[in-house]
LOVOVEX-503914 format. One record per residue (C-alpha): residue number from 1; x, y, z. Coordinates in Angstrom, 2 decimals. Layout:
! residues N
  resi        X        Y        Z
   NUM        X        Y        Z
...
This chain:
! residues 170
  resi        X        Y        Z
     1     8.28    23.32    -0.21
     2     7.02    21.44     2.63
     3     6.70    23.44     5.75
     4     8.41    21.79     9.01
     5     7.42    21.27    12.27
     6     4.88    18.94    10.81
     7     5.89    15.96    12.83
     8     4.47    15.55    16.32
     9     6.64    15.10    19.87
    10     5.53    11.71    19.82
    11     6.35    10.86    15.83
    12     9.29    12.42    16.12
    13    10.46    10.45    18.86
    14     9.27     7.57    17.11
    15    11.29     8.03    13.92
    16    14.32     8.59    16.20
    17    14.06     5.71    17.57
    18    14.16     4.11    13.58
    19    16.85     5.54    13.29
    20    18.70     4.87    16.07
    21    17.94     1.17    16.33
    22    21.12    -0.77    14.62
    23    18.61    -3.77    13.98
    24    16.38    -2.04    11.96
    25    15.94    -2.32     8.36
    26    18.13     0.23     5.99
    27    15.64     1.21     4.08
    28    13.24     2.04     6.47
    29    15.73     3.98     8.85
    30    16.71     6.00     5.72
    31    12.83     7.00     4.72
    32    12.58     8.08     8.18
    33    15.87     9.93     8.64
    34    14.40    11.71     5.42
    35    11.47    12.83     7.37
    36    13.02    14.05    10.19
    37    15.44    16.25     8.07
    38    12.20    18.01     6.46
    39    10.68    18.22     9.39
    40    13.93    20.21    10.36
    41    13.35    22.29     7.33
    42    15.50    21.03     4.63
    43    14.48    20.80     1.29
    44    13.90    17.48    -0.73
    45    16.78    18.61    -3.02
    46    19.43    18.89    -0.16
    47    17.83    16.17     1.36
    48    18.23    14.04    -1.90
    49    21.59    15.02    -2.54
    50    22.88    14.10     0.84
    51    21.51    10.62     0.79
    52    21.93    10.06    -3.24
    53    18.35     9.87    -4.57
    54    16.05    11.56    -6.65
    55    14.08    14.91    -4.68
    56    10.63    13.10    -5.83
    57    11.61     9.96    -3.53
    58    11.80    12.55    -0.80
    59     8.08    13.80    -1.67
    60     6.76    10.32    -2.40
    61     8.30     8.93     1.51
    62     6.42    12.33     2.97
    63     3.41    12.17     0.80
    64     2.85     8.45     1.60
    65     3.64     9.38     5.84
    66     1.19    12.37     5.47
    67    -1.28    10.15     3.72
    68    -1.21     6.42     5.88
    69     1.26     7.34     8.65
    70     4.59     5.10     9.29
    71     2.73     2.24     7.93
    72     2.75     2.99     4.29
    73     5.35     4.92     4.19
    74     7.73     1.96     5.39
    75     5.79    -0.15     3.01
    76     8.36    -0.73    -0.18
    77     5.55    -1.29    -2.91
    78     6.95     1.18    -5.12
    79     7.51     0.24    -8.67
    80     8.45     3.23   -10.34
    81     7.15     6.27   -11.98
    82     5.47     6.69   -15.40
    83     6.85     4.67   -18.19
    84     8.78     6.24   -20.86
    85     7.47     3.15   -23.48
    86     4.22     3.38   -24.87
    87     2.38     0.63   -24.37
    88     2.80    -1.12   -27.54
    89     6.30    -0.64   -27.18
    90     6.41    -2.23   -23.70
    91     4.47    -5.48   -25.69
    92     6.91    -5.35   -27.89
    93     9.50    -5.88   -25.31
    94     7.90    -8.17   -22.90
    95     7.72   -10.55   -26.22
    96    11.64    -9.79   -26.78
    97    11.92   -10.62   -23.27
    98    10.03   -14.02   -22.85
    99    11.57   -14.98   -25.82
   100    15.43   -15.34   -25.01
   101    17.91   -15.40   -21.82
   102    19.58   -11.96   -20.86
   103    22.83   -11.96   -20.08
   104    22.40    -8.99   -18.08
   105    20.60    -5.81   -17.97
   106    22.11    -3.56   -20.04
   107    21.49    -5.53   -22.49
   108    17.95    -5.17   -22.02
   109    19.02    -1.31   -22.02
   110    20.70    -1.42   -25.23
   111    18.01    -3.39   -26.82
   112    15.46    -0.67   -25.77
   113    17.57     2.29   -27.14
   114    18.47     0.58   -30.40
   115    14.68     0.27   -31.10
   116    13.25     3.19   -29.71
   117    16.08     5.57   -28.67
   118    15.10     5.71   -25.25
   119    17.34     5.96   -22.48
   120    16.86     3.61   -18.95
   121    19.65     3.77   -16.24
   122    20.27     0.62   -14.70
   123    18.43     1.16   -11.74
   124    15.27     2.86   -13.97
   125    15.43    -0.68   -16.19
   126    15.23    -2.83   -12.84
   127    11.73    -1.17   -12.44
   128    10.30    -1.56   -15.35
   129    11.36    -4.67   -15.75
   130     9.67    -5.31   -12.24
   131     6.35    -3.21   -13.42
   132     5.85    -5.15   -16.39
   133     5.44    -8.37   -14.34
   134     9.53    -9.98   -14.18
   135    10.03    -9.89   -10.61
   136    13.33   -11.39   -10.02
   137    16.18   -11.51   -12.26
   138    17.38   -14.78   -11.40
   139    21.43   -14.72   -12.02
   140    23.49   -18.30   -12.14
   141    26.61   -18.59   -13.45
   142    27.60   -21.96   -15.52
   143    31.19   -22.68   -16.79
   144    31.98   -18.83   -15.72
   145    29.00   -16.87   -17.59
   146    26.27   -15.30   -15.94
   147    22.91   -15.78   -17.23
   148    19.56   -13.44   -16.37
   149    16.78   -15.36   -16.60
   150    14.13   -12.21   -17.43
   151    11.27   -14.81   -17.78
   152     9.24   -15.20   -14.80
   153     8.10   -18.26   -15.84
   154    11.20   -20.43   -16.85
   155    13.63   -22.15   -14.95
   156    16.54   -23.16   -14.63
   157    16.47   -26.39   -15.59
   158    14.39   -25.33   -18.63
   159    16.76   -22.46   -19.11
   160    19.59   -24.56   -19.29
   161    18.09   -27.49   -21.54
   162    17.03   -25.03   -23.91
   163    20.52   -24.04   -24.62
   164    22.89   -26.54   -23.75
   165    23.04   -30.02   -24.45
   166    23.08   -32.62   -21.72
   167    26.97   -33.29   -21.92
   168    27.31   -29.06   -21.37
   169    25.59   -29.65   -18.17
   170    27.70   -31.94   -16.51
């Protein structure tokens, strides 16, 4: 539990003033809304239900405030916890991955639990996805299909030639 009253005057009125500010970014007003409820008293888990995240998010934005200030808390580095893949497992999939075009990500979800039997939400994929080095899904859509590109490498234009012939492309 983290005690409040741990915020000053000052920070306080600072983090209001996030909050408050209709030009601010979304993220950032909703880390610091988050730290102005603890410092009120509430818990990470009410805190986390209220504004649809996971309690640890909570203790990671107050952790990284008590640790570097506004700073690094606002700072959106972040690319997930521990992996559930071992890491010959995650070799195993970056190879899948560099190897073909997704069409989205649950199929990278599916192909992960029909080798392994581990489970990824969407939004738990997206990371490690990001963590093992594919940045960007880059989504076009051609003749009504959308493609994921889930090389970060490869373009379009290589993307494209790779699987469709020059008259497909025009």
């Amino acid at each position: 539990m983290i005690k409040p009253g741990f915020l000053s005057k000052r920070e306080r009125r600072e983090l209001e003033s996030v909050v408050r500010c209709p030009s601010e970014d979304h993220g950032i007003a909703r880390r610091c809304n988050a730290l102005l409820l603890l410092d009120e008293g509430k818990s990470c888990q009410q805190i986390a239900q209220y504004l649809y995240l996971d309690d640890d998010t909570i203790r990671t934005w107050y952790k990284k405030y008590a640790e570097g200030g506004f700073e690094l808390m606002a700072s959106f580095d972040y690319k997930g916890g521990f992996s559930k893949l071992r890491v010959d497992i995650e070799a195993a999939l970056v190879s899948w991955l560099e190897a073909r075009v997704c069409q989205n990500v649950h199929e990278v979800r599916a192909f992960i639990w029909h080798n392994w039997q581990v489970d990824y939400s969407k939004s738990g994929c997206i990371k490690l996805l990001h963590r093992l080095g594919f940045e960007s899904f880059l989504g076009f859509h051609l003749r009504g299909i959308q493609y994921i590109i889930a090389t970060p490498t490869i373009t379009i234009n290589d993307t494209i030639g790779h699987h469709f012939t020059l008259d497909d492309r025009i």
